[in-house]
C-alpha positions in Angstrom: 17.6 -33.4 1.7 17.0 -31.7 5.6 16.5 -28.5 3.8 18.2 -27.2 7.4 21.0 -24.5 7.4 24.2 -25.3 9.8 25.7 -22.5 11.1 28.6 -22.7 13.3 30.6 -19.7 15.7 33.7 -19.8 18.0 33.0 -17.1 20.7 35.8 -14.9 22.2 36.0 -17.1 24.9 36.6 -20.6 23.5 33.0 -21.5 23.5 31.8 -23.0 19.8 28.0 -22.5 18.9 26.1 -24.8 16.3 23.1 -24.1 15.2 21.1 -25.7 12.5 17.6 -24.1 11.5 14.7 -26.0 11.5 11.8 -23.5 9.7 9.2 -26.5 10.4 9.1 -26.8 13.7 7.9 -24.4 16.8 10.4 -25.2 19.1 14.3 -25.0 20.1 16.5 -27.0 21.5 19.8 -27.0 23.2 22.9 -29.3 24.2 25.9 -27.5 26.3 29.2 -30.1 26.4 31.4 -28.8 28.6 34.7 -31.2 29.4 33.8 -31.7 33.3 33.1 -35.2 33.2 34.0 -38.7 34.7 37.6 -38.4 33.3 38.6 -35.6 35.3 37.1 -37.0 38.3 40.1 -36.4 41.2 41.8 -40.0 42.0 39.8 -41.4 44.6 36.9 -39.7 44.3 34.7 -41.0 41.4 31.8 -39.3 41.5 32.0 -36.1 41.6 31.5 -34.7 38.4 27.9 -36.6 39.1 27.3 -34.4 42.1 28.3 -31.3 40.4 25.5 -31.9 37.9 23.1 -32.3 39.9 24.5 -29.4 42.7 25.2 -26.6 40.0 21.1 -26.6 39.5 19.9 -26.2 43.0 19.9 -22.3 43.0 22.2 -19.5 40.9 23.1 -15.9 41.0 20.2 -14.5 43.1 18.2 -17.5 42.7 17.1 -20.2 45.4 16.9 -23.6 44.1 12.7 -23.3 44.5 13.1 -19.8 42.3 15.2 -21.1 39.7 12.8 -24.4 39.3 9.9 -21.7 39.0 11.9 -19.9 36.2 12.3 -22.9 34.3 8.4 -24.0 34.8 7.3 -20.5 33.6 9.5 -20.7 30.4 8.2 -24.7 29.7 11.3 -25.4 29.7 12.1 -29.3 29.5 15.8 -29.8 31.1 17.9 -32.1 31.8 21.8 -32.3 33.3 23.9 -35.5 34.0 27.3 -36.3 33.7 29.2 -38.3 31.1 32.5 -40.1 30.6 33.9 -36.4 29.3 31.3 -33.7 29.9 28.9 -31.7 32.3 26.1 -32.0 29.6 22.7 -29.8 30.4 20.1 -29.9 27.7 17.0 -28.1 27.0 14.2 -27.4 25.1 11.3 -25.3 25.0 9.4 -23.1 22.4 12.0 -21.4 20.1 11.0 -17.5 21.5 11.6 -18.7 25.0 15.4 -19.9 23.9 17.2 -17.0 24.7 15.5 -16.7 28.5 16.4 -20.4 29.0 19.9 -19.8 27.8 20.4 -16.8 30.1 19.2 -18.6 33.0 21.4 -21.6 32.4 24.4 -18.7 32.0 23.4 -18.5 35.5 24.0 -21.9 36.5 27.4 -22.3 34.6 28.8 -19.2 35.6 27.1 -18.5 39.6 26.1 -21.3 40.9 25.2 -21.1 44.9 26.6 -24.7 45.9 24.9 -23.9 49.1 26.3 -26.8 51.2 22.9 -26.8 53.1 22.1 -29.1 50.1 25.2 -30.8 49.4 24.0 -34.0 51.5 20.6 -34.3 49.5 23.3 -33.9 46.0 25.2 -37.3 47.7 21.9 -38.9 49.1 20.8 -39.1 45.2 24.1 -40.1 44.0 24.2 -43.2 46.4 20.8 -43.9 45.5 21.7 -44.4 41.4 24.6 -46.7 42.6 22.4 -48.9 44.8 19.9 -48.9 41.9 22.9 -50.4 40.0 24.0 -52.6 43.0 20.3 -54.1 43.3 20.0 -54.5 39.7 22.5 -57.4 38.2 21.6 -56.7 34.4 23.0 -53.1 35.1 25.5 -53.4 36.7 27.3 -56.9 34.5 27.8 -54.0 32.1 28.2 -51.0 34.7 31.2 -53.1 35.5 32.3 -54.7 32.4 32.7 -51.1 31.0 35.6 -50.9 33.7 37.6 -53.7 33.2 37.3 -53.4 29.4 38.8 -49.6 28.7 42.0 -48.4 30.2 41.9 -45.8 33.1 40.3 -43.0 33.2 38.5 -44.1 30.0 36.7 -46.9 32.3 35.5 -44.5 34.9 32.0 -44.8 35.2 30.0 -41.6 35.0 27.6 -42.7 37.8 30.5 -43.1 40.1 31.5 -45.7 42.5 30.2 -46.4 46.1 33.6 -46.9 47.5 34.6 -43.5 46.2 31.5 -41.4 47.8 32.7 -41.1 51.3 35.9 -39.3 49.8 33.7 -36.4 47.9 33.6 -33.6 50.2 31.8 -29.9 49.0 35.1 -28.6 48.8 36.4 -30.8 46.0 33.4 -31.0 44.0 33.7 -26.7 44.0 37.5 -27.8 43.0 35.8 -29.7 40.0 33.8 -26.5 39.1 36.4 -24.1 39.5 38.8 -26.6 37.2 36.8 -27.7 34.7 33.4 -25.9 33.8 35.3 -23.2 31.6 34.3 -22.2 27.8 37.4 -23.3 26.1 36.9 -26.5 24.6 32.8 -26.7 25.2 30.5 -27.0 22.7 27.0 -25.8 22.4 24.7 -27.1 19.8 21.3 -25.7 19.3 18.6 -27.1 16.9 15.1 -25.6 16.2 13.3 -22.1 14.7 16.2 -20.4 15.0 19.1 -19.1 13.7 22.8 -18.0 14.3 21.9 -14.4 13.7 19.2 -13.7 15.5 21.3 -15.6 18.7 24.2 -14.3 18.6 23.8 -10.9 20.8 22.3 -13.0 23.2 24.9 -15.6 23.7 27.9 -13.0 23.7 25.9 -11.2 26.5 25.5 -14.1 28.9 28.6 -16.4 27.9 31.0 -13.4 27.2 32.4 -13.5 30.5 33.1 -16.9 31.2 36.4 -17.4 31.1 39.2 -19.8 30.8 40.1 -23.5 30.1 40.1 -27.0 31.7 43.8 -27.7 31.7 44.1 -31.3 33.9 46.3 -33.8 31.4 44.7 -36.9 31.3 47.2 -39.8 31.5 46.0 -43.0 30.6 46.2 -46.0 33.0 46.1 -50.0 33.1 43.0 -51.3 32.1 40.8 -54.5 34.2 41.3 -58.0 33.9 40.1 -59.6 31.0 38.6 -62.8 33.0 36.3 -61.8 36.4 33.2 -63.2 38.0 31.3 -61.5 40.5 29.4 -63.8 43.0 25.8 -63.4 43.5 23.6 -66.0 45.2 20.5 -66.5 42.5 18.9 -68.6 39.7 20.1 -66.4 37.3 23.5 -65.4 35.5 24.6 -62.2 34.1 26.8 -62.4 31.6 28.9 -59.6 30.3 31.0 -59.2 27.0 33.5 -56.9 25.7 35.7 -56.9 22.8 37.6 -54.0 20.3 36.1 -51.6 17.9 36.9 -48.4 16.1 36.8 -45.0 17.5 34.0 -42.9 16.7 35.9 -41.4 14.2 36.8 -44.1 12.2 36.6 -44.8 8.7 35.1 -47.9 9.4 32.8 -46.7 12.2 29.4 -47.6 9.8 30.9 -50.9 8.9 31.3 -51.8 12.9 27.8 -50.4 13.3 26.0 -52.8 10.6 28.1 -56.1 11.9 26.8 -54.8 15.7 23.3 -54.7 14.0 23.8 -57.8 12.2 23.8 -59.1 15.4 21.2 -57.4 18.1 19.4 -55.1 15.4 15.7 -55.9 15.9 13.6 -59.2 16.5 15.2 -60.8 13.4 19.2 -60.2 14.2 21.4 -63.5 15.1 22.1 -63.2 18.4 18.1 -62.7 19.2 17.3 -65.7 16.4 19.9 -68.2 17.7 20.3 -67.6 21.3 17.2 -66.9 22.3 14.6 -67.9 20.0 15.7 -71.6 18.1 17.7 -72.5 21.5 15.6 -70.7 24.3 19.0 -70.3 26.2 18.3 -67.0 27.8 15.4 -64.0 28.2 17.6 -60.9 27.3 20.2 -60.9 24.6 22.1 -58.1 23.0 25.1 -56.3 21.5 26.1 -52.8 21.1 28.8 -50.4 20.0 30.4 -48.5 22.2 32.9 -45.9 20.5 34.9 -43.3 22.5 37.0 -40.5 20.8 40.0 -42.6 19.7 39.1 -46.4 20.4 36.0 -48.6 20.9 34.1 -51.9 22.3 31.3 -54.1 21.1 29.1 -54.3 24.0 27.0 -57.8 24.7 24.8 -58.8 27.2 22.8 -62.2 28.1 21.0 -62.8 31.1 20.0 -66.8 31.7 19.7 -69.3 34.1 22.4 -70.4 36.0 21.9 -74.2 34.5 22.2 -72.8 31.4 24.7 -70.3 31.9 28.0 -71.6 29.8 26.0 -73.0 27.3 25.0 -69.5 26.7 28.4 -68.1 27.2 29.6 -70.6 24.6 27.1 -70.2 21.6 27.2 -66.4 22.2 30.9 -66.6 21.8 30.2 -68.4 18.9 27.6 -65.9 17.2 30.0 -62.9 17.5 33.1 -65.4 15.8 30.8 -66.8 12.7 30.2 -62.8 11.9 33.1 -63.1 9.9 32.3 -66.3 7.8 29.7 -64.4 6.2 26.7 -61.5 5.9 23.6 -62.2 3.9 22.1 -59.3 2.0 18.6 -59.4 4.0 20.4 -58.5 7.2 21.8 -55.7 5.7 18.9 -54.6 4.0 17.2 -55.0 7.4 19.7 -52.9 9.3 19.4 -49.9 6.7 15.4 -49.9 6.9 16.1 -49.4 10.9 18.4 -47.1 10.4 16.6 -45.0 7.6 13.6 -45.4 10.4 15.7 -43.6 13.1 17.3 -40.5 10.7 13.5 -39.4 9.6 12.3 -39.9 13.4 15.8 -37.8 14.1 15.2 -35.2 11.5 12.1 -34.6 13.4 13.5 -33.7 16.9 15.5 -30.8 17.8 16.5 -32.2 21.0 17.8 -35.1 18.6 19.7 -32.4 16.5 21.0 -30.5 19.1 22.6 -33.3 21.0 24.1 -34.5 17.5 25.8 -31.2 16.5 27.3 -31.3 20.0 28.4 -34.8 20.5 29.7 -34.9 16.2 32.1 -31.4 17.1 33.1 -33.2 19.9 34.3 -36.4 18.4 34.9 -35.4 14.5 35.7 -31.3 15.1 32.8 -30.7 12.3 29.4 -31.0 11.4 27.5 -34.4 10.5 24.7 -34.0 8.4 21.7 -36.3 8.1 22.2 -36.4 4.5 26.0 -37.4 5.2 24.4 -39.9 7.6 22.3 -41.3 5.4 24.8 -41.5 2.1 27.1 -43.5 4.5 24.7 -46.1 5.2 23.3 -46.6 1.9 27.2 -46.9 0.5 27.2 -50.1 3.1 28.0 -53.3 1.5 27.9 -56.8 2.6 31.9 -57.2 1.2 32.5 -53.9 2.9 30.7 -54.9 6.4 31.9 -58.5 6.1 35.3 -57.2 5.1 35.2 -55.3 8.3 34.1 -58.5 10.5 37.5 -60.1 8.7 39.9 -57.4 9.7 38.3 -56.4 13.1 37.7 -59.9 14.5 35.7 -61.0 17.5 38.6 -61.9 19.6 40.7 -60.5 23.0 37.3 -61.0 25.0 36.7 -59.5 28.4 34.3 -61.8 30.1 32.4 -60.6 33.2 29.9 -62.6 35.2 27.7 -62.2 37.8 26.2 -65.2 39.2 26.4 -68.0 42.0 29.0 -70.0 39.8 32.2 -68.8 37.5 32.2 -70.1 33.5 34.7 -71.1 31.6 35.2 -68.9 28.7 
């Protein structure tokens, strides 16, 4: 057992606070959720909720971007903001009597933010930078781009944004983004650390109480991409990219979908690492993973080879991700429940960890996940229950990306 207390809160405002206790440790944590992300990116202009993150830090209230950077220095406060497929998310941590300084300062940023357009061109500068990163990096951006051909719009939209779209982003819809979207209702705070509820709550109703209101944009989902590209690139090497359907987050089965997706890329010893790459020496990178969003899912894989070699990888990589479900063998679940064991003590230790969790599990499940309830789910894993999952959920309906100086056949 964590021995942590969970306590949970719903300001006036919409806002819901999470905090577990950790007596053990020194320091605090924090993860803010708030539903600005990727998805509510205006049509056209993919992107922005990217440049808001980075924007909304560079000076607030009576702040200068150089003060506010000092204020965060003086409290040692270790911080970080980005944007995801659903949310503005802007972490922290720091020592647990400095929490309630960071979290007034970041009421600052959320609620009086300068946007001084003097800076809005360094915001886009950096932003263009990421996606050339991407562009100049084929094992990136395979899956970068396989992500949106193989989820239906705006569940596609990457959270880095999209070079064509950056020209569109101007400083007056990126304000439109804050104005619409970074509101209480609906955004989550977690906090993890030497802490608790009580001792928090004055201060959080004193810098969040006025922040007001709700994102209200309806979402409507869109087509999806094909299910067969190829992206030509003049090298030696092939990038191949793989997608096909999971569970949601959410799902019963979401631990079963886990183990088969660690069955396969979990560790030195898992299939596609074993067969691939070490007995047939077919490519240098190899690996699968699960990709779950709120109400549906992908399995994830990746190989990167030789062109010469390229559709014999394609095909015996296809064929590792079919033979799933002719059979498990207990050592490769007992393997992927050691790793996993591993992660939830190193997890149990960190209350950035924590913080992030309580966040993301409110977010997808509307409750609290436990480590214990983590744990008891894994250790209830079977191989009939995994394999059973690998039956019913078959490797099939493929999305194939590659990038490379020939198309495969797949």
């Amino acid at each position: 057992m964590t021995g942590h207390e969970i306590q949970h809160t719903t300001l006036g405002n919409g806002l819901t606070v999470l905090v577990e206790t950790m007596p053990a440790v020194q320091s605090a944590a924090f993860s803010l959720l708030i539903p600005a992300g990727s998805v509510f990116d205006p049509e056209g202009q993919n992107g922005t909720a990217n440049a808001l993150a980075d924007w909304i830090t560079r000076g607030a209230g009576n702040m200068s971007s150089r003060e506010l950077l000092s204020a965060f220095d003086r409290l040692g406060i270790q911080s970080h903001e980005s944007s995801s497929l659903h949310h503005l998310a802007i972490s922290g941590s720091c020592l647990a009597g400095n929490l309630p300084s960071a979290l007034r300062l970041y009421g600052e940023v959320i609620q009086h933010p300068q946007l001084n357009e003097d800076d809005f061109e360094a915001v886009m500068a950096g932003v263009e930078q990421s996606l050339l990163a991407i562009e100049d990096e084929p094992r990136q951006k395979v899956m970068f781009e396989l992500i949106r051909r193989c989820f239906p719009s705006p569940w596609g939209r990457p959270a880095e944004g999209t070079l064509e779209d950056l020209e569109r982003i101007t400083p007056k819809s990126v304000r439109e983004q804050l104005r619409r979207c970074v509101r209480p209702q609906g955004a989550i705070l977690g906090i993890a650390g030497n802490v608790t509820l009580d001792e928090l709550l004055p201060v959080l109703n004193e810098t969040f109480g006025n922040w007001q209101g709700a994102n209200d944009i309806v979402l409507k989902t869109g087509d999806r991409g094909v299910y067969r590209d190829h992206i030509s690139h003049e090298a030696t090497q092939t990038h191949i990219g793989i997608a096909y359907p999971a569970v949601a987050y959410g799902s019963e089965n979401y631990y079963q979908a886990w183990a088969v997706v660690n069955v396969l890329s979990g560790g030195m010893s898992s299939r596609l690492f074993t067969e691939v790459r070490e007995k047939r020496g077919l490519c240098y990178s190899v690996y699968a993973t699960l990709n779950s969003l709120k109400d549906q899912g992908q399995i994830l894989c990746y190989a990167g080879t030789t062109a010469e070699r390229a559709q014999e990888t394609l095909d015996v990589l296809l064929g590792e991700l079919v033979r799933v479900g002719e059979g498990i063998e207990e050592a490769e679940l007992t393997r992927c429940k050691a790793r996993a064991k591993s992660s939830l003590i190193m997890a149990q230790e960190s209350t950035g960890g924590r913080a992030g969790s309580l966040a993301r599990n409110w977010f997808y499940l509307g409750r609290v996940v436990t480590l214990d309830e983590v744990r008891a789910k894994i250790e209830a894993l079977t191989t009939e229950s995994v394999l059973d999952y690998a039956r019913t959920h078959p490797a099939a309906d493929f999305t194939i990306l590659t990038i490379g100086s020939q198309p495969l056949v797949g």
